[in-house]
MARNU-877602 format. One line per 5 residues: number of its first residue (from 1); for each residue x, y, z of N, C-alpha, C. Coordinates in nm, 2 decimals, decimal comma. Layout:
MARNU-877602
NUM	X/Y/Z/X/Y/Z/X/Y/Z | ...
END
This chain:
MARNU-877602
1	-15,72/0,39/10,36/-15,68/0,49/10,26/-15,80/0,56/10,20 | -15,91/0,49/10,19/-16,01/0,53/10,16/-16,10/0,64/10,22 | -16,04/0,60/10,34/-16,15/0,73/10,47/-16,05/0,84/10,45 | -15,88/0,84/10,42/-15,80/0,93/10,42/-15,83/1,03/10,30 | -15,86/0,97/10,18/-15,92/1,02/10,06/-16,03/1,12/10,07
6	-16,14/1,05/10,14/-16,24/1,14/10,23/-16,21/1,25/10,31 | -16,09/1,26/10,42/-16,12/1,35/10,50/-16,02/1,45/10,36 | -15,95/1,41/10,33/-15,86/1,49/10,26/-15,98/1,59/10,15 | -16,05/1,52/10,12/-16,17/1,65/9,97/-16,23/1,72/10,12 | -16,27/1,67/10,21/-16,37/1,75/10,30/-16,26/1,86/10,33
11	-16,11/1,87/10,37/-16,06/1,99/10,42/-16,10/2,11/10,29 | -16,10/2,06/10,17/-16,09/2,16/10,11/-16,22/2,20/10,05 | -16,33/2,12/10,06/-16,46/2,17/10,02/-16,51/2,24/10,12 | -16,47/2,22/10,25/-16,53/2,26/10,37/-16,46/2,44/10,35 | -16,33/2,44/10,35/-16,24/2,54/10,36/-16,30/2,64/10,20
16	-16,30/2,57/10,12/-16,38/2,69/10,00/-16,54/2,76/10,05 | -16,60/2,63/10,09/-16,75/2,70/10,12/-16,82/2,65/10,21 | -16,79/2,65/10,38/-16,83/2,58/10,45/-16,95/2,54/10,48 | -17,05/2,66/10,44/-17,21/2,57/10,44/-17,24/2,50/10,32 | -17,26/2,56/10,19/-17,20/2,46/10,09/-17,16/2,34/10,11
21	-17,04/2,29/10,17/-17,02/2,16/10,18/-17,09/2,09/10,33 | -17,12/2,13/10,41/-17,26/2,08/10,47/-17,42/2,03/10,41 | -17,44/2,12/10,34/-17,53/2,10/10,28/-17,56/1,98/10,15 | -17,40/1,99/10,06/-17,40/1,96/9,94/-17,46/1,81/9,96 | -17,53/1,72/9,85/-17,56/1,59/9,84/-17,45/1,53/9,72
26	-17,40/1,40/9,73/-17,29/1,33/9,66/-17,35/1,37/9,50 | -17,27/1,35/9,38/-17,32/1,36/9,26/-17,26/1,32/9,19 | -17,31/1,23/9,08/-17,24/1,14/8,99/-17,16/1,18/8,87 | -17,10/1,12/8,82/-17,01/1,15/8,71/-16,83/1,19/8,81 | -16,75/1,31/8,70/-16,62/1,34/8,79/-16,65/1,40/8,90
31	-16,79/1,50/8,95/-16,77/1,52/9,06/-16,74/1,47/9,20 | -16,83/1,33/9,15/-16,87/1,25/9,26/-16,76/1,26/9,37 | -16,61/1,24/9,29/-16,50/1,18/9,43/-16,49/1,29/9,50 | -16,55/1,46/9,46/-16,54/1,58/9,58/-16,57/1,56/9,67 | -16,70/1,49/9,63/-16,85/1,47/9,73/-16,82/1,37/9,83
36	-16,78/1,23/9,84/-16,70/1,13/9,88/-16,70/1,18/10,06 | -16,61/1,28/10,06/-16,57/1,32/10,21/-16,70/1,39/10,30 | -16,80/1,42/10,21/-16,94/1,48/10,29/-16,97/1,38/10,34 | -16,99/1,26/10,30/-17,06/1,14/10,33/-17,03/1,07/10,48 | -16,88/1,08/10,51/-16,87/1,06/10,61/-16,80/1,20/10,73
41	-16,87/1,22/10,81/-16,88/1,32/10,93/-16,69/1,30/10,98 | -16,64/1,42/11,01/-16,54/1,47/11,05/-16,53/1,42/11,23 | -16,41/1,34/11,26/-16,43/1,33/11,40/-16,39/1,47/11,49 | -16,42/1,47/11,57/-16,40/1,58/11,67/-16,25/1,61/11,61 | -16,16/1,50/11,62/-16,01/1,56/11,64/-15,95/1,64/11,53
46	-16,06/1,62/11,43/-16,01/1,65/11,26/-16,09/1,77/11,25 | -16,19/1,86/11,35/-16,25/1,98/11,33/-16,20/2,08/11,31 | -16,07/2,04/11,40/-16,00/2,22/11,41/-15,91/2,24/11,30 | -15,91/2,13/11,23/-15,81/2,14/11,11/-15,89/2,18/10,97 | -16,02/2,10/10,95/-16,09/2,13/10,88/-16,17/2,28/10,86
51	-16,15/2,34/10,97/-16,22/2,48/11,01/-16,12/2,59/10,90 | -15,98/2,53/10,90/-15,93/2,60/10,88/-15,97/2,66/10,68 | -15,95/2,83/10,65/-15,99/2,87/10,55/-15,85/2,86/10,44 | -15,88/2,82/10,35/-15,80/2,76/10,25/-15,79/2,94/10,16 | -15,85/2,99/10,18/-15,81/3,13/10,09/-15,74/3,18/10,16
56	-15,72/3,19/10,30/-15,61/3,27/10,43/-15,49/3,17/10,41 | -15,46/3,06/10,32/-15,34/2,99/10,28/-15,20/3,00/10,34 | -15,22/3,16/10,39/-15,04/3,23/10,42/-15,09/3,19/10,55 | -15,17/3,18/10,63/-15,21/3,17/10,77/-15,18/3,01/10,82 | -15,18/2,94/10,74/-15,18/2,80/10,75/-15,09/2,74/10,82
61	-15,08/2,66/10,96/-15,01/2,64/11,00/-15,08/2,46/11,11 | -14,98/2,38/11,03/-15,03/2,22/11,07/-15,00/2,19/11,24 | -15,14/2,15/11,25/-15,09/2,15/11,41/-15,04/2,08/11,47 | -14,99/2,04/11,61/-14,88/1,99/11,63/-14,90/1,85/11,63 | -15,05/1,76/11,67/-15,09/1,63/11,64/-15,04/1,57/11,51
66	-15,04/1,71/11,40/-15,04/1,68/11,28/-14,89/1,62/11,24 | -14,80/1,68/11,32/-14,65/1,66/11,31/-14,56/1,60/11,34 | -14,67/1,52/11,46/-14,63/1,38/11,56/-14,63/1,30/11,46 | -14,71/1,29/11,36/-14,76/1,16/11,25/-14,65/1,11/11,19 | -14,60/0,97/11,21/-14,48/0,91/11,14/-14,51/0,95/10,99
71	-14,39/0,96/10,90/-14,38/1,00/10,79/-14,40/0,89/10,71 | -14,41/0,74/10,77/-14,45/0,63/10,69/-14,62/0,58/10,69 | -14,65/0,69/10,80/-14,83/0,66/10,83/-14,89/0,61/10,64 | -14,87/0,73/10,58/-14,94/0,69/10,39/-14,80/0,68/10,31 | -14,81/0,58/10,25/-14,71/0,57/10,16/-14,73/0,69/10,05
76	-14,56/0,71/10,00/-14,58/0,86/9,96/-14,66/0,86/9,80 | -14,67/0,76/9,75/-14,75/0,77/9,64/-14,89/0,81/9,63 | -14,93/0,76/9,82/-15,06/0,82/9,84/-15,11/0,90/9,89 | -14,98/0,96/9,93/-14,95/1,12/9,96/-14,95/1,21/9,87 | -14,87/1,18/9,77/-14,92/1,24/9,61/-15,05/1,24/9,61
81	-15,07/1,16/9,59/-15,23/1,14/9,53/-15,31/1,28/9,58 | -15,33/1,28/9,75/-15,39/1,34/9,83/-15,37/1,50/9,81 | -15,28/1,51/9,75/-15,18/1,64/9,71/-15,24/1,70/9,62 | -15,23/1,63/9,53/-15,29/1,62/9,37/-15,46/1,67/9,36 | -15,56/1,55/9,48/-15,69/1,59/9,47/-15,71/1,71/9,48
86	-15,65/1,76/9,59/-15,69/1,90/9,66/-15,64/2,00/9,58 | -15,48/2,01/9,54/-15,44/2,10/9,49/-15,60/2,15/9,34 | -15,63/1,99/9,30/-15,73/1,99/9,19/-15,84/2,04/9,23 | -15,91/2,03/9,33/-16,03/2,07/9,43/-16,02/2,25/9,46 | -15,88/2,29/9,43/-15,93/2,40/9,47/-15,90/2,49/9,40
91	-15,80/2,46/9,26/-15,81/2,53/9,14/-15,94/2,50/9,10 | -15,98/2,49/9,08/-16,15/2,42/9,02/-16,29/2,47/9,07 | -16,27/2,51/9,21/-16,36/2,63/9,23/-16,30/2,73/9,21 | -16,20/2,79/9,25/-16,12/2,90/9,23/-16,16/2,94/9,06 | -16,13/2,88/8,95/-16,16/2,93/8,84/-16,28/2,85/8,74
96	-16,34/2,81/8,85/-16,49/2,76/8,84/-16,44/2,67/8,68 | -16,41/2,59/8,69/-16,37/2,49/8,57/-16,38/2,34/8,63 | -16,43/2,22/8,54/-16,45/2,10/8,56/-16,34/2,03/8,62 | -16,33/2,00/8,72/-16,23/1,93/8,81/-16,15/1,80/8,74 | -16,26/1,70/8,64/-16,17/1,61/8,55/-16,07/1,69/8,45
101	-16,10/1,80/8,45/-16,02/1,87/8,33/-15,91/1,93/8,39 | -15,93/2,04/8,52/-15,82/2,07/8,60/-15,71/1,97/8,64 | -15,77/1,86/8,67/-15,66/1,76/8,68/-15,57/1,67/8,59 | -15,65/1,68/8,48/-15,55/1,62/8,37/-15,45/1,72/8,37 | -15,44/1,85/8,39/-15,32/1,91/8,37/-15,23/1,93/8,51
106	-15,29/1,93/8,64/-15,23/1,89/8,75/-15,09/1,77/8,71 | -15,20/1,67/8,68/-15,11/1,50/8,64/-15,01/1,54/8,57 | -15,05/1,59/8,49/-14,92/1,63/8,36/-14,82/1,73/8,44 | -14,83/1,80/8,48/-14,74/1,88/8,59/-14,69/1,80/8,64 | -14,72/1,77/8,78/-14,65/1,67/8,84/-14,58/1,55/8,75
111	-14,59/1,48/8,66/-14,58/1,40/8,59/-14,41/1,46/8,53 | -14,41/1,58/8,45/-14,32/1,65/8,43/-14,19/1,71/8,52 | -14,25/1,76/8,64/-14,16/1,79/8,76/-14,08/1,71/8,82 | -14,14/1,61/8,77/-14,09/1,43/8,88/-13,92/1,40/8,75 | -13,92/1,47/8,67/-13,83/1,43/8,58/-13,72/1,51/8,57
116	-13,76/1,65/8,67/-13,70/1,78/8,67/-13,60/1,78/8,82 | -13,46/1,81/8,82/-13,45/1,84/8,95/-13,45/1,95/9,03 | -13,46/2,09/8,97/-13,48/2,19/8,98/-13,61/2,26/9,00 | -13,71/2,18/8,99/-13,85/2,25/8,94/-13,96/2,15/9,03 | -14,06/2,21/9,04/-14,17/2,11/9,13/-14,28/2,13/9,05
121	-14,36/2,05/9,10/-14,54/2,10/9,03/-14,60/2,17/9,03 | -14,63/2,23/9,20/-14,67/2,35/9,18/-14,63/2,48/9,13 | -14,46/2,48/9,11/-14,43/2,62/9,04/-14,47/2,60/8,87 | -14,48/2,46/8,80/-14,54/2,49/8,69/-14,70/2,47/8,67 | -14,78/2,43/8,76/-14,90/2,49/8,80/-14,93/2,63/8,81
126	-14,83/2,67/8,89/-14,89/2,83/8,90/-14,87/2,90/8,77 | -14,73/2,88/8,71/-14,74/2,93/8,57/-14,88/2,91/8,48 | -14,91/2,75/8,52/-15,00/2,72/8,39/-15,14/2,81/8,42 | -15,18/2,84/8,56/-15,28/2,91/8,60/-15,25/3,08/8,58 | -15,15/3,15/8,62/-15,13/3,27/8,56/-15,14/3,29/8,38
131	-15,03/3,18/8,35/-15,07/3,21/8,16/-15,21/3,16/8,11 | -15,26/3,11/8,14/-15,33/3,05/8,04/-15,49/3,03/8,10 | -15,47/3,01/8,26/-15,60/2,99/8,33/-15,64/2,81/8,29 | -15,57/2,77/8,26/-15,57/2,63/8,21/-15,68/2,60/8,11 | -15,63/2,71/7,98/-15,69/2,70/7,90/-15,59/2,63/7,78
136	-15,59/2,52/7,72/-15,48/2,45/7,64/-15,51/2,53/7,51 | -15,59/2,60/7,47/-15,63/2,62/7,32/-15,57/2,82/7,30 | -15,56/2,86/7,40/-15,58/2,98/7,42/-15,41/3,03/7,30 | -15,39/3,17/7,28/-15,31/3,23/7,21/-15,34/3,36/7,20 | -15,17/3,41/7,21/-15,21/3,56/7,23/-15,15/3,61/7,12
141	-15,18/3,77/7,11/-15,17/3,82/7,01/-15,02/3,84/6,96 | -14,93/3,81/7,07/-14,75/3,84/7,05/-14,76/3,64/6,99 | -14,83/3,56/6,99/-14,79/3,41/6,92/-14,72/3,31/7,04 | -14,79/3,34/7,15/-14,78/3,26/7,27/-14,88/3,15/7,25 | -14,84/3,09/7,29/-14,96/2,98/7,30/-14,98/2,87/7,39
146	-15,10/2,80/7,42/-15,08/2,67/7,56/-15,09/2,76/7,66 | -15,12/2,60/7,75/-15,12/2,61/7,87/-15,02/2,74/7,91 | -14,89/2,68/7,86/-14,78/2,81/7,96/-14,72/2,88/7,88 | -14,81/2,90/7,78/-14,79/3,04/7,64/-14,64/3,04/7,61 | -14,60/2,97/7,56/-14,49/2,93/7,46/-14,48/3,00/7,35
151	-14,41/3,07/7,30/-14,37/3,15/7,15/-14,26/3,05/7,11 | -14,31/3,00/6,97/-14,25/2,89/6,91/-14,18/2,94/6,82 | -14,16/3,05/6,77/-14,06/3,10/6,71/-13,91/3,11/6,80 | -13,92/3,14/6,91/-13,82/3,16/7,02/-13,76/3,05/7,04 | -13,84/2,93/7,05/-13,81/2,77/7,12/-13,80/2,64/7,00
156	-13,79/2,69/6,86/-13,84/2,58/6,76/-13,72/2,47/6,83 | -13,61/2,47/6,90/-13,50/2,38/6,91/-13,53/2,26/7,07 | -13,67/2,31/7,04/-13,77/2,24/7,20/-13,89/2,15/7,15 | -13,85/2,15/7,05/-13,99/2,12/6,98/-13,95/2,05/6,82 | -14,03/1,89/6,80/-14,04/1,87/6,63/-14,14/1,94/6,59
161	-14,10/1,92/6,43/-14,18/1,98/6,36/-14,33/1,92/6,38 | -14,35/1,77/6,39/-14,47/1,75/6,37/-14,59/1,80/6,51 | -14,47/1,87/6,60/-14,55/1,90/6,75/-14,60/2,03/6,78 | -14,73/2,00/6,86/-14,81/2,15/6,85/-14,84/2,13/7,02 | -14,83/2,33/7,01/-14,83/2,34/7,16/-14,89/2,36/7,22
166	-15,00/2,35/7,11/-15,19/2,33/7,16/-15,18/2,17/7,23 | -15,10/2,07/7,24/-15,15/1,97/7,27/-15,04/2,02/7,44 | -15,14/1,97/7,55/-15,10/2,01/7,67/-14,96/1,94/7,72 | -14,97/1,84/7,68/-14,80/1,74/7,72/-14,68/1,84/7,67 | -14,69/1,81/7,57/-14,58/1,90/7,40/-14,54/2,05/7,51
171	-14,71/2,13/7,56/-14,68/2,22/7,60/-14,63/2,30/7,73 | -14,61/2,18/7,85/-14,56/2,16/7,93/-14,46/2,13/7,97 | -14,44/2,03/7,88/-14,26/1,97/7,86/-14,18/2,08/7,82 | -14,21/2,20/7,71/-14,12/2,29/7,67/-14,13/2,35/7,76 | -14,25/2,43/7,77/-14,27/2,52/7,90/-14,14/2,48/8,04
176	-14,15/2,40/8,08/-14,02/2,34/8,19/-13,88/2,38/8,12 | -13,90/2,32/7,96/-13,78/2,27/7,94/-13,71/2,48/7,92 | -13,80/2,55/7,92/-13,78/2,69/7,86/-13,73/2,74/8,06 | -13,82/2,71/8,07/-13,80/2,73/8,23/-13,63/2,71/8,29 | -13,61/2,61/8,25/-13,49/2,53/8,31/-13,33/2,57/8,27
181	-13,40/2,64/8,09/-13,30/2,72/8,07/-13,25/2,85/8,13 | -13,40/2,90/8,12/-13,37/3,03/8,24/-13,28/3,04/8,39 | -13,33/2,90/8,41/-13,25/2,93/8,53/-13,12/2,88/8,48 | -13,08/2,82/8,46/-12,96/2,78/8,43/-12,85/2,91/8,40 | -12,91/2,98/8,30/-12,87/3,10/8,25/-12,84/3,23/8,35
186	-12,95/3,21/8,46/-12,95/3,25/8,60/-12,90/3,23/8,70 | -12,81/3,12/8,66/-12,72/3,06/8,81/-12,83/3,00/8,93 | -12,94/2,94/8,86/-12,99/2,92/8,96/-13,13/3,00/9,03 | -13,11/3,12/9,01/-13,18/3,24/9,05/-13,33/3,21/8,99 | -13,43/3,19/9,08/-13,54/3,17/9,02/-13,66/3,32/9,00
191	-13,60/3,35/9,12/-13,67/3,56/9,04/-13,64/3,59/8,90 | -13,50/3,60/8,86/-13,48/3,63/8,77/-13,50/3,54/8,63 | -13,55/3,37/8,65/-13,58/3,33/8,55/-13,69/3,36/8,52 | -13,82/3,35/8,65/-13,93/3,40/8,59/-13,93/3,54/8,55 | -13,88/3,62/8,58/-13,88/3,78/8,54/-13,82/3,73/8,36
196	-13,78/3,66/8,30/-13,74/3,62/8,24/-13,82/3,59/8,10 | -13,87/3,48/8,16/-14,01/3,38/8,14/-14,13/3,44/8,12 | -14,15/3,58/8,22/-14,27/3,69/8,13/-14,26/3,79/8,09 | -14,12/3,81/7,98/-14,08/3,92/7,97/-14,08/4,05/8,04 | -14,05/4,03/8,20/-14,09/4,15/8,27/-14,17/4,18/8,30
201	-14,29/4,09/8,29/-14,42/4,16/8,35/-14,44/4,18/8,48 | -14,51/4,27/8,52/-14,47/4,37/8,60/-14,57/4,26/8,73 | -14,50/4,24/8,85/-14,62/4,18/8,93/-14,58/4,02/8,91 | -14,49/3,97/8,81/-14,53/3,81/8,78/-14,50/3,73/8,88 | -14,38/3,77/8,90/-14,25/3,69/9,02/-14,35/3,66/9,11
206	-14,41/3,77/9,21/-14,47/3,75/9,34/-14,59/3,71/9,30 | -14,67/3,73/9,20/-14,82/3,63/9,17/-14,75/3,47/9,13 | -14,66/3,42/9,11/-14,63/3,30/9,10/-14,60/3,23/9,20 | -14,49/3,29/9,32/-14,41/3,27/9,39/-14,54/3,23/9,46 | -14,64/3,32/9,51/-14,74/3,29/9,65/-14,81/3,20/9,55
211	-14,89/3,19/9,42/-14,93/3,10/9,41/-14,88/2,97/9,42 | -14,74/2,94/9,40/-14,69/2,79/9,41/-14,68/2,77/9,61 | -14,63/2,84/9,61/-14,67/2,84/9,77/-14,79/2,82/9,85 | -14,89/2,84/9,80/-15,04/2,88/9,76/-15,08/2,71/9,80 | -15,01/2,68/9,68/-15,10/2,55/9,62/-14,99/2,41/9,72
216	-14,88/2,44/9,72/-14,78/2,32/9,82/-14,86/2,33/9,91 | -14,87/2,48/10,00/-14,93/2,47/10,12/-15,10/2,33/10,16 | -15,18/2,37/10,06/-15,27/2,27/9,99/-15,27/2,16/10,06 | -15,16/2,11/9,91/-15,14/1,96/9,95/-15,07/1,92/10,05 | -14,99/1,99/10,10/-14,92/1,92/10,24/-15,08/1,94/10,38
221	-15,14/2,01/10,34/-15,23/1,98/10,45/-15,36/1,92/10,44 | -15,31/1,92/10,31/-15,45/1,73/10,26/-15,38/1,61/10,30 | -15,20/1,65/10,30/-15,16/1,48/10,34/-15,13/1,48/10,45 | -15,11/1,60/10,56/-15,09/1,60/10,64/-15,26/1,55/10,77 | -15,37/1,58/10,69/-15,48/1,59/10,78/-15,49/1,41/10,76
226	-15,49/1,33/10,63/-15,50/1,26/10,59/-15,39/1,12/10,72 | -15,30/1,17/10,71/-15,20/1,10/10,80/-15,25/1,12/10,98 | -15,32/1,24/10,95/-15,39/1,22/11,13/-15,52/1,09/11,15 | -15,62/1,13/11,01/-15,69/1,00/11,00/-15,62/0,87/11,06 | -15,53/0,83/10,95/-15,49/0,69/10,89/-15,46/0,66/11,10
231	-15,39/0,74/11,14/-15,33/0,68/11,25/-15,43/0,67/11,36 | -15,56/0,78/11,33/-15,66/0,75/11,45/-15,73/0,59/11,37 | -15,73/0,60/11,26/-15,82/0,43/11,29/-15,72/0,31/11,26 | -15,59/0,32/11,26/-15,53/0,27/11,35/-15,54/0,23/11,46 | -15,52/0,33/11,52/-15,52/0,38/11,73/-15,66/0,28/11,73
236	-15,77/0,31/11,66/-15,91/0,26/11,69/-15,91/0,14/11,69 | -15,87/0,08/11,55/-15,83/-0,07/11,49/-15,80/-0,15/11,62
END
């Protein structure tokens, strides 16, 4: 699981900046676990996968080795996991922010969606990166606020009194729970919740839509490359 952890940061350090991550030397503190998959060299079989560019995202397509892989190869908790690093790895250069920080709000996402049946992580990821840039303190001048700019005048029946939606939990949980109304109210229709959700802003639907798309794409090919590992040192074992 450990080498799968590895090849899984190399697809996506390699795919942000390929000489860069050739080059890079391991580094201590939260970076260190990026660094992890430099250390050990990519086998031939895992090149063509790794080659592939993580910003051409829509181009992404898992190759067929990759789909042979029994679905029990990593247990799915560690499939999460793998999901989770990368989706974290690559918001994190993307908006050049500390990677322990990007991921406490990943966690909390996912953590939230797991409770939701309607809703996944990365669609409230992409919100929290469109509103806010994953900034928990931010507020705009209409009294939005948080991660996923909540107006607490609109929502006080989402929320106690003693809760602020500067704290990122508080602001996530409504953010969903605001979400969930929309669609509900929507029949379902998730264009029209988000058209909903940013008062119309012009552009939001389809900057959300490809970014959660964006970011699944991601992780299914951190657990997908991860599951080709596990089975070649198997096969090797």
């Amino acid at each position: 699981m450990r080498a799968a952890l590895g090849v899984a940061a190399a697809v996506v350090a390699f795919a942000l900046n390929p000489v860069q991550a050739q080059e890079a030397t391991p580094r201590s503190g939260p970076e260190a676990a990026a660094q992890v998959a430099l250390i050990e060299p990519a086998t031939p079989s895992q090149t063509d996968v790794i080659r592939l560019k993580l910003h051409n995202v829509e181009d992404l397509r898992i190759p067929r080795d990759e789909q042979a892989v029994p679905n029990n190869a990593i247990p799915s908790s560690d499939a999460d996991e793998l999901k989770k690093q990368a989706q974290t790895e690559y918001l994190s250069a993307k908006l050049k922010k500390q990677a322990d920080v990007v991921r406490k709000y990943v966690d909390l996402a996912w953590a939230e969606a797991s409770k939701r049946e309607h809703l996944n992580p990365e669609l409230l990821i992409a919100i929290i990166k469109r509103e806010s840039a994953f900034r928990p303190q931010v507020q705009s001048s209409y009294g939005a606020q948080g991660l996923m700019q909540v107006v607490r005048r609109w929502h006080r029946d989402k929320l106690r009194p003693s809760e602020s939606l500067f704290d990122p939990e508080v602001n996530i949980r409504v953010g969903a729970d605001v979400l969930e109304e929309y669609l509900e109210l929507a029949n379902g229709d998730l264009n029209t919740a988000l058209r909903k959700y940013s008062g119309n802003a012009r552009g939001y639907v389809n900057s959300i839509l490809k970014d959660s798309r964006e970011l699944a794409r991601i992780g299914e090919l951190a657990a997908a490359q991860a599951k080709l590992a596990s089975r070649d040192i198997i096969t090797q074992g």
